[in-house]
C-alpha positions as CSV (number, residue, x, y, z in Angstrom):
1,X,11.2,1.6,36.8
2,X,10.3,4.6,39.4
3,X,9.2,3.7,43.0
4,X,6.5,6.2,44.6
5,X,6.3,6.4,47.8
6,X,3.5,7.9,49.6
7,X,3.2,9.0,54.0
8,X,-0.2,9.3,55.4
9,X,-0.6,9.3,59.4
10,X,2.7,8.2,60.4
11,X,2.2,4.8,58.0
12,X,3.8,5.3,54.4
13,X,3.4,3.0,51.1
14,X,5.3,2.4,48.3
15,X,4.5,1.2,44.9
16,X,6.4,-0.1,41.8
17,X,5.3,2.1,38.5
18,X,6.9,0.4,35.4
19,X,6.8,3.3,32.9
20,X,6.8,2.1,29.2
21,X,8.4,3.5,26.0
22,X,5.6,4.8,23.6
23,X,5.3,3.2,20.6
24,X,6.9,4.1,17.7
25,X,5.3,3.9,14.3
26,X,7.5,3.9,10.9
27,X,5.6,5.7,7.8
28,X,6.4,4.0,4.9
29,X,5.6,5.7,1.3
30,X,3.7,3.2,-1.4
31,X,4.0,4.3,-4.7
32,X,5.0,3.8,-8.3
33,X,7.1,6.3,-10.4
34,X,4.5,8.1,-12.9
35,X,1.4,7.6,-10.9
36,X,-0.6,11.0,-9.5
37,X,-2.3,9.3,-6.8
38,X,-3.3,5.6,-5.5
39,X,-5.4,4.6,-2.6
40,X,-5.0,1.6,-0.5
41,X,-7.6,-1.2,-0.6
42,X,-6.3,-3.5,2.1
43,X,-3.7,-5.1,4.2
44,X,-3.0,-8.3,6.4
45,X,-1.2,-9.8,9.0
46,X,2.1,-10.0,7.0
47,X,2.3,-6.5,6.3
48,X,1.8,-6.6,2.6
49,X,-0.5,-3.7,1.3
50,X,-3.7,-4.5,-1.3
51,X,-3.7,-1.6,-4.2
52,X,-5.8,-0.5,-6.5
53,X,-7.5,-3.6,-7.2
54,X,-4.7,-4.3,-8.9
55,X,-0.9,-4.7,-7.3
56,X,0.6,-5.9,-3.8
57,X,3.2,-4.3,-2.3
58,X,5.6,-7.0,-0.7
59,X,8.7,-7.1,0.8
60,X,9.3,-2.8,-0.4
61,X,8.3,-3.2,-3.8
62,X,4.5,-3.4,-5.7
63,X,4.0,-6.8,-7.5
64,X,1.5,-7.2,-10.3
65,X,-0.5,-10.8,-9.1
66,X,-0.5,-11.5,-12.9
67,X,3.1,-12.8,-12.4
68,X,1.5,-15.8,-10.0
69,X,1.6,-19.7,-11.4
70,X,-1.8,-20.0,-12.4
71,X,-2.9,-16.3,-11.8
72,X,-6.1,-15.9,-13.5
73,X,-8.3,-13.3,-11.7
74,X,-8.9,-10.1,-13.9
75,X,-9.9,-8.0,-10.4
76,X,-8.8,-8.5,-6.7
77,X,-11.5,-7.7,-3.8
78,X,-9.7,-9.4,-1.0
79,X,-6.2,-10.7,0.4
80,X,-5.8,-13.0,3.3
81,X,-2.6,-13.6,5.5
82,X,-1.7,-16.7,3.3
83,X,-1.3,-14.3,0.4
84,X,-4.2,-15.8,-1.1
85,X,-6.5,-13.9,-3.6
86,X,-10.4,-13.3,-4.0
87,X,-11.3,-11.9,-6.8
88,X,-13.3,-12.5,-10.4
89,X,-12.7,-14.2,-13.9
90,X,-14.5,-13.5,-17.2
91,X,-16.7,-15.9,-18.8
92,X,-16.2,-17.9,-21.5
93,X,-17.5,-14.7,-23.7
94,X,-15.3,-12.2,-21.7
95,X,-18.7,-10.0,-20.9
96,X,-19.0,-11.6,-17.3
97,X,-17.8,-11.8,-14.4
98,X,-17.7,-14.9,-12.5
99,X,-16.3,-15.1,-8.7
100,X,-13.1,-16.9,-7.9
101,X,-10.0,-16.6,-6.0
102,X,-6.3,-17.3,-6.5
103,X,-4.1,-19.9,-4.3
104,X,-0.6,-21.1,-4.5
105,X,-0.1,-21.9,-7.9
106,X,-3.9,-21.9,-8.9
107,X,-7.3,-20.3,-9.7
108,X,-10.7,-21.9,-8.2
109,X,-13.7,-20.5,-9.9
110,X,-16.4,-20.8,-7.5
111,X,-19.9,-22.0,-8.0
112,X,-23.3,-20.2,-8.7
113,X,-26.7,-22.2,-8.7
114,X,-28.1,-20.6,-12.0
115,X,-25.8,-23.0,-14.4
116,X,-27.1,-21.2,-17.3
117,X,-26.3,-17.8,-15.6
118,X,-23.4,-18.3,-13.1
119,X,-22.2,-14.6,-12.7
120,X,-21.3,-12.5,-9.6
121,X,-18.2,-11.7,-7.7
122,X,-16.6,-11.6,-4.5
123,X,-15.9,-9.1,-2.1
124,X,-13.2,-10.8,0.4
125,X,-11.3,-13.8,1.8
126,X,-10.3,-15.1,5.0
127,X,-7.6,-17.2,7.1
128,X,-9.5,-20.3,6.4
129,X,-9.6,-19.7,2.8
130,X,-13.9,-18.8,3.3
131,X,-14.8,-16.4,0.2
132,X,-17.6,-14.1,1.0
133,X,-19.2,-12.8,-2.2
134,X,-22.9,-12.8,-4.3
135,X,-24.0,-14.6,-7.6
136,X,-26.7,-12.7,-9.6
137,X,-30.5,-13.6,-9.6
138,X,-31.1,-15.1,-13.1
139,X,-34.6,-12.9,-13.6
140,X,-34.6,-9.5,-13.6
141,X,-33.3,-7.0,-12.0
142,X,-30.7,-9.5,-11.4
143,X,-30.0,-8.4,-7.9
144,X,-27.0,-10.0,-6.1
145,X,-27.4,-13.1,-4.0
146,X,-24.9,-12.9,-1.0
147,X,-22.9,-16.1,-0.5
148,X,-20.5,-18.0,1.3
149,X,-18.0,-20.6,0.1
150,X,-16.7,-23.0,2.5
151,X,-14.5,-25.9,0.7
152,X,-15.7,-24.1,-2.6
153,X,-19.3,-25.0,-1.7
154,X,-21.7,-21.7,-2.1
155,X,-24.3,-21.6,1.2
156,X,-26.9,-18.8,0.5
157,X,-26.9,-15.9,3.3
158,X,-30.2,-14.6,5.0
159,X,-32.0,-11.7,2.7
160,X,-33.9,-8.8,3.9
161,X,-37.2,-8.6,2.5
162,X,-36.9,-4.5,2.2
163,X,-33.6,-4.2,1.6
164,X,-31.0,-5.1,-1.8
165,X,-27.7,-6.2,-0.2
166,X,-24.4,-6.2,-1.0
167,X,-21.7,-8.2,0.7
168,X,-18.6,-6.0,2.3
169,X,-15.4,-8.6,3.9
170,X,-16.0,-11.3,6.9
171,X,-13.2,-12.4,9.9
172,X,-11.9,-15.8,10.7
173,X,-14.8,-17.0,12.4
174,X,-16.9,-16.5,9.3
175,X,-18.9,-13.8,10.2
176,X,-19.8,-11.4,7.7
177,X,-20.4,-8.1,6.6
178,X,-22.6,-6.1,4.5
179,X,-24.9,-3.0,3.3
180,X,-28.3,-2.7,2.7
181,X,-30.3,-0.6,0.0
182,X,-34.1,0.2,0.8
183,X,-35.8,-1.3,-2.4
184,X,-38.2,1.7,-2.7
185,X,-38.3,5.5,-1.9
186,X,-36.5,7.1,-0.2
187,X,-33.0,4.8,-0.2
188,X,-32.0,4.6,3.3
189,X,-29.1,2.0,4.6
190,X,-28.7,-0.4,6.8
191,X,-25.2,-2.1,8.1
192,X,-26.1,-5.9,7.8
193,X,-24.0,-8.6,10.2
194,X,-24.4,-12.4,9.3
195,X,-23.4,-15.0,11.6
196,X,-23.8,-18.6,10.7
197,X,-25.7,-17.3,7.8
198,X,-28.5,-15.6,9.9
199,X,-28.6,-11.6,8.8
200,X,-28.6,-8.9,11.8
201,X,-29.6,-5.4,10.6
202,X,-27.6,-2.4,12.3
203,X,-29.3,0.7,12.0
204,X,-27.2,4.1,12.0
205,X,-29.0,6.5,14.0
206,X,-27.9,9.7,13.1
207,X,-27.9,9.5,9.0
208,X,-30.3,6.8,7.2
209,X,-29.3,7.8,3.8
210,X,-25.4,7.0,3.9
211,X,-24.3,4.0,6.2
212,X,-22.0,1.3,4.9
């Protein structure tokens, strides 16, 4: 704590200036023995790290999901503060993917409306266990239909009518994310924003051609 005190025509003031530490920030190293290289995909509120699609690292050490009670994904695209999983499964023919996520001793494949085509994926999960993700059209080109699951029910997201989107991550309050593709020449991008389902397209205004 430091007092200032200041004299101005005979009157003087003083003032109470609490001066703070900085912060301090600890770097901590994620890697396994062998590897080259890694990057890291995500992380939550309980500090534990999202890599490579593939592995957590918890409590100083990487953990393979695949060790989980009733583990089932086969790719990870999201991790919420629970610990619980979005990710994919393969079909019954192991050529498709089909979106689901991973919780406490358990794997909930989600839903798609084309029963004779229910394919897609997910892209992230949040604290109230909402899935953001798309299911493919059933004609072609099969483009992905963004989604949201709340309670495992799917509830379709606004579409652009120029643009092919793909789904990115959303926050608590279920509002979500996305990019947008120009369906014709040349491919410019949008940033897409969905809240309650209704799509807001952000334009970047400096580069068309590469904003996710």
């Amino acid at each position: 704590m430091v007092v200032l005190t200041a004299m101005y025509r005979d009157s003087s003031r003083s003032d109470t200036v609490y001066i703070m530490p900085a912060p301090r920030y600890t770097f901590t190293q994620i890697g396994f023995g062998g590897t080259s290289g890694m990057s890291t995909l995500e992380i939550n509120n309980a500090g534990d790290v999202l890599i490579e699609w593939a592995w957590i690292y918890k409590n100083g050490e990487g953990v393979s999901p695949s060790s989980y009670p009733g583990y089932r994904l086969v790719a990870i695209t999201g991790m919420n503060d629970a610990g619980w999983i979005s990710g994919a499964v393969y079909d019954s023919t192991n050529s498709h993917m089909v979106p689901a996520y991973w919780k406490p001793d358990t794997t909930i494949v989600l839903p798609c409306p084309y029963a004779a085509y229910p394919y897609g994926s997910t892209t992230g999960i949040n604290n109230n266990g909402d899935v953001l993700g798309f299911c493919e059209e059933n004609v072609y080109p099969y483009r992905q239909k963004p989604r949201l699951w709340k309670n495992d029910t799917a509830t379709p997201l606004e579409e652009h009518a120029e643009y092919w989107l793909e789904t990115i991550d959303l926050n608590d309050a279920g509002q979500a994310t996305g990019t947008g593709i120009l369906n014709r020449y040349p491919r410019t991008q949008i940033g897409i924003r969905w809240d309650n389902n209704v799509l807001t397209a952000v334009a970047y205004p400096f580069n068309m051609y590469n904003f996710v």
